[in-house]
C-alpha positions as CSV (number, residue, x, y, z in Angstrom):
1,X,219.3,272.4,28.5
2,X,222.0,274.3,26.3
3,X,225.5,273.7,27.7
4,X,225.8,277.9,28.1
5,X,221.9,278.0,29.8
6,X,223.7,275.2,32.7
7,X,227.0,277.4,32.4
8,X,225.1,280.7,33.1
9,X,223.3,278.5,36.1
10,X,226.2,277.1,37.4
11,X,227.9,280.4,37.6
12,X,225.7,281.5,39.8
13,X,225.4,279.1,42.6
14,X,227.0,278.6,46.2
15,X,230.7,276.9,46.0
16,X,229.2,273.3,47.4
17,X,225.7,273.4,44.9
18,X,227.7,274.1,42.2
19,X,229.9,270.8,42.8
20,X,226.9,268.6,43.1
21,X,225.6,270.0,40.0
22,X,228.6,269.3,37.7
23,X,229.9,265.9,39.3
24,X,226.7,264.5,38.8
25,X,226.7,265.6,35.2
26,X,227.8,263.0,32.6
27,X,231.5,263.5,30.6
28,X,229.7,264.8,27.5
29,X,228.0,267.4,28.7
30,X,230.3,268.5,31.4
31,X,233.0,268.6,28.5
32,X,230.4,271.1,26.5
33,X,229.5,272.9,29.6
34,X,233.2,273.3,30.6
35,X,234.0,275.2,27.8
36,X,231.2,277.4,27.7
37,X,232.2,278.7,31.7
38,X,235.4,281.5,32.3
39,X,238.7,279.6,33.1
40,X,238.8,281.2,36.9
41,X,235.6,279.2,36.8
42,X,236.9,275.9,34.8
43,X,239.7,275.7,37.7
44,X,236.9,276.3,40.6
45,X,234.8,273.4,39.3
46,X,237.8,271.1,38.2
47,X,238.8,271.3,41.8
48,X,237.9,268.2,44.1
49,X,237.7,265.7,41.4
50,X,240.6,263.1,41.0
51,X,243.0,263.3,37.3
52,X,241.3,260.2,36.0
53,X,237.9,261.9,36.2
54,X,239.0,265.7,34.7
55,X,240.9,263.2,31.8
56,X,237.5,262.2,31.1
57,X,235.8,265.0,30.3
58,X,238.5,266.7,28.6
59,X,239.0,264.3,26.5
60,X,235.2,264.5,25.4
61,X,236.0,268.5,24.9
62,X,237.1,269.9,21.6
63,X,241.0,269.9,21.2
64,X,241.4,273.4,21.2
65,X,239.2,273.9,24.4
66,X,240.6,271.5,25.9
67,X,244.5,272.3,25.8
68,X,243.2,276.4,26.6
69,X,242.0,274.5,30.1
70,X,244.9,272.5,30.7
71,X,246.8,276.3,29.7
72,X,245.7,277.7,33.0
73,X,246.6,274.9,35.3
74,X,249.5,274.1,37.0
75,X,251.9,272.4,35.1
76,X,252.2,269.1,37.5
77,X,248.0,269.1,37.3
78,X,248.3,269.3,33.5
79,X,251.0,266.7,33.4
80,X,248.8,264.1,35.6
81,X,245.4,265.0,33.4
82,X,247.4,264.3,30.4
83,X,248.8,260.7,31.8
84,X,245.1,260.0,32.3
85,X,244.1,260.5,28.9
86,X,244.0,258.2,25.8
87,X,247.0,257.9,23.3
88,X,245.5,259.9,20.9
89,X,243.5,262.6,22.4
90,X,246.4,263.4,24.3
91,X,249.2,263.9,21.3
92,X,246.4,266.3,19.6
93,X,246.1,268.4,23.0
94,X,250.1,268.1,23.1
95,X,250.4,269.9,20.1
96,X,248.1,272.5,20.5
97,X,249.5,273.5,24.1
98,X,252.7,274.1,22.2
99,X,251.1,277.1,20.5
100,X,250.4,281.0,21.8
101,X,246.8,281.1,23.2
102,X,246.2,284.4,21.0
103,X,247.9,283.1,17.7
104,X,246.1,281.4,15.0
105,X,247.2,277.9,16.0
106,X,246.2,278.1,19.9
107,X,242.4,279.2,18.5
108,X,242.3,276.3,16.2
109,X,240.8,272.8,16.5
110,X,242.0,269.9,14.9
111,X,238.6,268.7,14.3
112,X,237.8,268.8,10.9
113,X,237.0,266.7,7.5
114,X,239.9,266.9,4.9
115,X,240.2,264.6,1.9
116,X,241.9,264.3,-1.2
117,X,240.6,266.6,-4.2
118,X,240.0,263.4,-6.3
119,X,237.0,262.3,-3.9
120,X,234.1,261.6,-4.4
121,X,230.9,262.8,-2.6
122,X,230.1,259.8,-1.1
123,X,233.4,259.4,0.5
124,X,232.6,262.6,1.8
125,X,229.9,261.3,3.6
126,X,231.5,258.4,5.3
127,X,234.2,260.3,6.3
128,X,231.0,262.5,8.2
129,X,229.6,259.5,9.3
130,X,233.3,258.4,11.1
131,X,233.6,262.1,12.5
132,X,234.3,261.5,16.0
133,X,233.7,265.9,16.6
134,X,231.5,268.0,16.9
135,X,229.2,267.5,13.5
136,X,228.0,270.6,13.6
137,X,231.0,272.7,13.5
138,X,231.6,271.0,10.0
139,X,230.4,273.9,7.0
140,X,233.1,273.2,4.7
141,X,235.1,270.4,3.4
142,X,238.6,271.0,3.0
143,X,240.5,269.8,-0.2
144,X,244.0,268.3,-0.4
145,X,247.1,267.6,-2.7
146,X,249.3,264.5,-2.7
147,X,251.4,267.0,0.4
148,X,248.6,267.7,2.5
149,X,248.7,271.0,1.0
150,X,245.0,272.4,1.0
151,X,243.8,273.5,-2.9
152,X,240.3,274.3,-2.2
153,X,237.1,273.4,0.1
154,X,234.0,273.0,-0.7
155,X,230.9,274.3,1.2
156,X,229.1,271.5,3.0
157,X,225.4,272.1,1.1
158,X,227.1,272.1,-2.5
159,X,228.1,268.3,-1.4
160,X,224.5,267.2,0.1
161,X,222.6,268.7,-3.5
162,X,225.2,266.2,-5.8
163,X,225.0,263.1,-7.3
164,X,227.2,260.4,-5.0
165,X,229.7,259.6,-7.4
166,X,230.7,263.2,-7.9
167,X,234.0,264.3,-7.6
168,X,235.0,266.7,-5.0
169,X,237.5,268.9,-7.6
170,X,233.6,269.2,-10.1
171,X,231.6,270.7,-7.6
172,X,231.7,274.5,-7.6
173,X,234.1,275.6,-4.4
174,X,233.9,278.6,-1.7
175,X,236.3,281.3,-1.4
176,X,239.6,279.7,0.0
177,X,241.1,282.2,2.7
178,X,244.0,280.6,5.0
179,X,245.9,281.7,8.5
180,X,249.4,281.2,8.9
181,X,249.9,279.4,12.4
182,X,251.4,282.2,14.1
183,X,249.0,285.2,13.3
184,X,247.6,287.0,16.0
185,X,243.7,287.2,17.1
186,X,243.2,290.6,15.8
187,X,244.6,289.3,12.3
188,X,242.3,286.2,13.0
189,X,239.2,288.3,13.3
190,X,239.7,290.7,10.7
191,X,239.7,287.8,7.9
192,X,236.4,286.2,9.7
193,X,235.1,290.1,9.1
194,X,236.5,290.6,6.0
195,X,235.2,287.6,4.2
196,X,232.0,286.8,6.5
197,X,233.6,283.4,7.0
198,X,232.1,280.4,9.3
199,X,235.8,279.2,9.8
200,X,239.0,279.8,8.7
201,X,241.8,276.8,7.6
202,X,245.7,277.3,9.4
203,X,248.6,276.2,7.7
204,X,252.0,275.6,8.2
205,X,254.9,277.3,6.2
206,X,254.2,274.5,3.6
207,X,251.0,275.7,2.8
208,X,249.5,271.8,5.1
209,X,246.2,272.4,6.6
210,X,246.9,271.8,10.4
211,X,243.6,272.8,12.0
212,X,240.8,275.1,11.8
213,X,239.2,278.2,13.8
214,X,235.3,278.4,13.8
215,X,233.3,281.6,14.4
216,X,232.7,280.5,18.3
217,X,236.3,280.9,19.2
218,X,236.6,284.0,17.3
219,X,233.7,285.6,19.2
220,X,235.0,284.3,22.6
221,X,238.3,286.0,21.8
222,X,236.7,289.1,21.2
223,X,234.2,288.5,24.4
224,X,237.7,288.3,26.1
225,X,239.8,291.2,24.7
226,X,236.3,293.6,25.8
């Protein structure tokens, strides 16, 4: 079942069905279910369960959801998930949180593949293959200087029809559009409309890639603002 078919179902049961459904659900796909379900909801079925348990699943949600979930609960419950999680999936919710919800930055994941402009095609995909995300968020491949400055991206299926060897800089590239960090969602939304995009890099001052914001969050940003 979709994650959004079991949100839609969930939604609609008693308080105490609802709680057997989700606890008995494993981390994975409450993470993806979580984040397809309203935050008054998210709270309703986070309630109950002990820190160790909600670290679990958040940590299996992307980034970006994740720290817009710990956004909307108390600070002392946020503080105890975060304790509970691992090193590193906790730092990249960290940072997010320290962003406005409806800027750029709080939209954005920080799940995405980025690699030098000198490599090659096959070092694309073994970075794939290592991806720890969602795959199949993944459309473009982001290009980068010596700084972590991005030059370029290439769209996913231009890499997939070359030769292994390839380098990333020969292949022909996409349209680069960038967000600054702290542009709003209405800014946001009018670039993905603009340019028909499928996501959209952020950067920093310095012109460094620091995360991405895919199509879904734009369209549950505008399911919101309604």
């Amino acid at each position: 079942m979709h994650p959004s078919e079991l949100a839609e179902i969930l939604a609609d049961l008693a308080p105490a069905e609802r709680e057997a459904i989700f606890t008995a659900l494993d981390e994975e796909v409450a993470a993806e279910t979580l984040e397809e379900v309203e935050p008054k909801l998210q709270k309703a079925l986070l309630e109950g369960m002990d820190e160790e348990r909600i670290a679990g699943i958040v940590e299996e949600m992307d980034p970006g959801a994740a720290a817009d979930l710990l956004s909307e609960l108390s600070d002392e419950q946020s503080e105890a998930i975060l304790e509970e999680m691992e090193p590193e999936e906790r730092h990249e919710v960290e940072e997010l949180l320290e962003f406005h919800e409806d800027s750029a930055a709080g939209r954005m994941t920080t799940e995405y593949v980025a690699l030098p402009a000198t490599a090659t095609v096959d070092q694309v995909l073994n970075a794939l293959h290592d991806f720890e995300g969602d795959i199949e968020t993944i459309t473009d491949i982001y290009l980068l200087d010596e700084e972590e400055r991005i030059t370029g991206l290439v769209p996913l299926v231009r890499i997939l029809l070359a030769k292994p060897g390839m380098p990333l800089s020969g292949l022909p590239q996409g349209h680069l559009v960038t967000s600054s960090v702290d542009a709003n969602g209405r800014k946001v939304a009018e670039l993905f409309d603009k340019y028909n995009l499928r996501s959209l890099p952020v950067v920093d001052r310095e012109g460094r890639l620091v995360g991405v914001v895919h199509a879904e969050q734009v369209i549950a940003l505008l399911r919101a603002n309604r």
